[in-house]
C-alpha positions as CSV (number, residue, x, y, z in Angstrom):
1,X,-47.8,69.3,-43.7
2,X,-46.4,69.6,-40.1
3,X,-42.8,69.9,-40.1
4,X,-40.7,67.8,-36.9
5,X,-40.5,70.2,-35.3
6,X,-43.8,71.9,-35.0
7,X,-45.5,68.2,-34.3
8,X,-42.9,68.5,-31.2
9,X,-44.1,71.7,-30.1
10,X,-47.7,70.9,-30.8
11,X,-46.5,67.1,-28.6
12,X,-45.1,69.0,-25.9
13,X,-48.1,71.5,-25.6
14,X,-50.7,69.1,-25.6
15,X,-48.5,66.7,-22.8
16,X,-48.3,69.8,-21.0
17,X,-51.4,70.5,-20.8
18,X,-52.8,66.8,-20.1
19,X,-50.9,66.9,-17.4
20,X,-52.2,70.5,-15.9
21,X,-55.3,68.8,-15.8
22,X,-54.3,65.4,-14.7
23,X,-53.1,67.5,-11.3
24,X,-56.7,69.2,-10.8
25,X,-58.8,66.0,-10.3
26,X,-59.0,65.2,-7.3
27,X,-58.0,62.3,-5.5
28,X,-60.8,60.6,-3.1
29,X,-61.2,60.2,-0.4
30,X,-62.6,63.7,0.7
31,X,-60.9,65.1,3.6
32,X,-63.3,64.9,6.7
33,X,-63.1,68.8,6.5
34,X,-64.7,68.5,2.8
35,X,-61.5,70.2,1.2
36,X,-60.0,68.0,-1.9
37,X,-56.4,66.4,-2.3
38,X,-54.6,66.4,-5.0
39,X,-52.1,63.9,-7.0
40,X,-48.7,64.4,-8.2
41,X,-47.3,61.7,-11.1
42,X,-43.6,61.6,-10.2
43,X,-42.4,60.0,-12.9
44,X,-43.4,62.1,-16.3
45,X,-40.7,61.3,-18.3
46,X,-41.3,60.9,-22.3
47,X,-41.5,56.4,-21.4
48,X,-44.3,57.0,-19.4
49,X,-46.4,59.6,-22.2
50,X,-48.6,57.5,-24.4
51,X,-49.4,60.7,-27.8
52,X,-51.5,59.6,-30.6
53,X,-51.8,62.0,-33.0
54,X,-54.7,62.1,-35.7
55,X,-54.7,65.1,-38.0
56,X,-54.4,68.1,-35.7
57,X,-55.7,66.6,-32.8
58,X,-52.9,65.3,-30.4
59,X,-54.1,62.4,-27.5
60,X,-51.8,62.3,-24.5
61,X,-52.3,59.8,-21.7
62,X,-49.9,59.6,-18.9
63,X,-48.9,55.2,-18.0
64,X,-46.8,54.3,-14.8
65,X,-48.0,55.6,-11.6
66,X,-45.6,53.5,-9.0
67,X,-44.0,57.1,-8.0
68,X,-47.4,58.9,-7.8
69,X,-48.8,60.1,-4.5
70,X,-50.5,63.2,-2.5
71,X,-49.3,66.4,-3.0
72,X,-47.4,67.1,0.4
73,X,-46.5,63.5,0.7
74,X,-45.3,61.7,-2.3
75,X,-41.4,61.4,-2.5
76,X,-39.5,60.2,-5.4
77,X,-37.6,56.7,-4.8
78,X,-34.6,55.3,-3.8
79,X,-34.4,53.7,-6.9
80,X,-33.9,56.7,-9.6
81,X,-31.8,55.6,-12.6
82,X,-28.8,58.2,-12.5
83,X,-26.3,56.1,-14.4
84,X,-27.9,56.3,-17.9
85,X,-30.7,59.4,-17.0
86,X,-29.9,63.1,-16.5
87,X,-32.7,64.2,-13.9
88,X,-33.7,67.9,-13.5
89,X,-32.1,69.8,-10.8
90,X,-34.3,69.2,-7.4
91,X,-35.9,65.9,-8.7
92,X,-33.6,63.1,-6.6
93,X,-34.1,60.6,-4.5
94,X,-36.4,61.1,-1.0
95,X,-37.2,64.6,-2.4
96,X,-40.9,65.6,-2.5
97,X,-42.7,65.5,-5.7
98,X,-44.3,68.1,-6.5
99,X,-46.5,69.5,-10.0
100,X,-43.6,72.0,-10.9
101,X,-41.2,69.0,-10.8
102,X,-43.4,66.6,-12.6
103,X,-43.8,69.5,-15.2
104,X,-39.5,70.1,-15.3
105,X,-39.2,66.3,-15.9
106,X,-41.8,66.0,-18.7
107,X,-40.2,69.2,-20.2
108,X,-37.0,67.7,-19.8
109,X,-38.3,64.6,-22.1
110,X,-38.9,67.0,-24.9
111,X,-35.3,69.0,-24.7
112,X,-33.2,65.8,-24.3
113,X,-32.9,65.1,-20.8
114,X,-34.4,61.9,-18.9
């Protein structure tokens, strides 16, 4: 039996590494030079992580895509909740989003913040 704590760890890994691979697929259409774009979430805190767990396997999808974009071009929105959520340093409004932030906020959901 999985203690709390190692269902959280075994949670945040798999979220972690959903979303790894949810910023490799790329996003059509193919640049006219043939090179790929890539997506950014923006928004990756713990309300927007669907886990189902079954056993030892863990199933993470990702809900809520107003905020997501192209890399280079997304931006979070005016409209970020600071009054009641503690965002990760660099993450505010009109501020690129980037994988490294999406990755700080989903961390964030699983050490208290957001």
């Amino acid at each position: 039996m999985r203690t709390t704590n190692q269902l959280t760890s075994q949670v945040e890994e798999a979220a972690l590494n959903a979303l790894g691979r949810a910023h490799k697929v790329p996003v059509p259409p193919i640049t006219p030079m043939g090179k790929s774009r890539w997506g950014v979430l923006g928004d990756t805190r713990a309300a927007n992580v669907l886990v189902r767990t079954n056993g030892s396997m863990v199933d993470v999808r990702f809900v809520d895509f107003d905020w997501a974009g192209l890399v280079g071009r997304a931006r979070y929105p005016s409209s970020m909740n600071h009054w009641t959520l503690v965002w990760p340093k660099g993450v505010e409004e009109s501020l690129q989003i980037t994988a490294a932030k999406d990755k700080l906020v989903l961390r964030g959901s699983f050490k208290g913040y957001t």
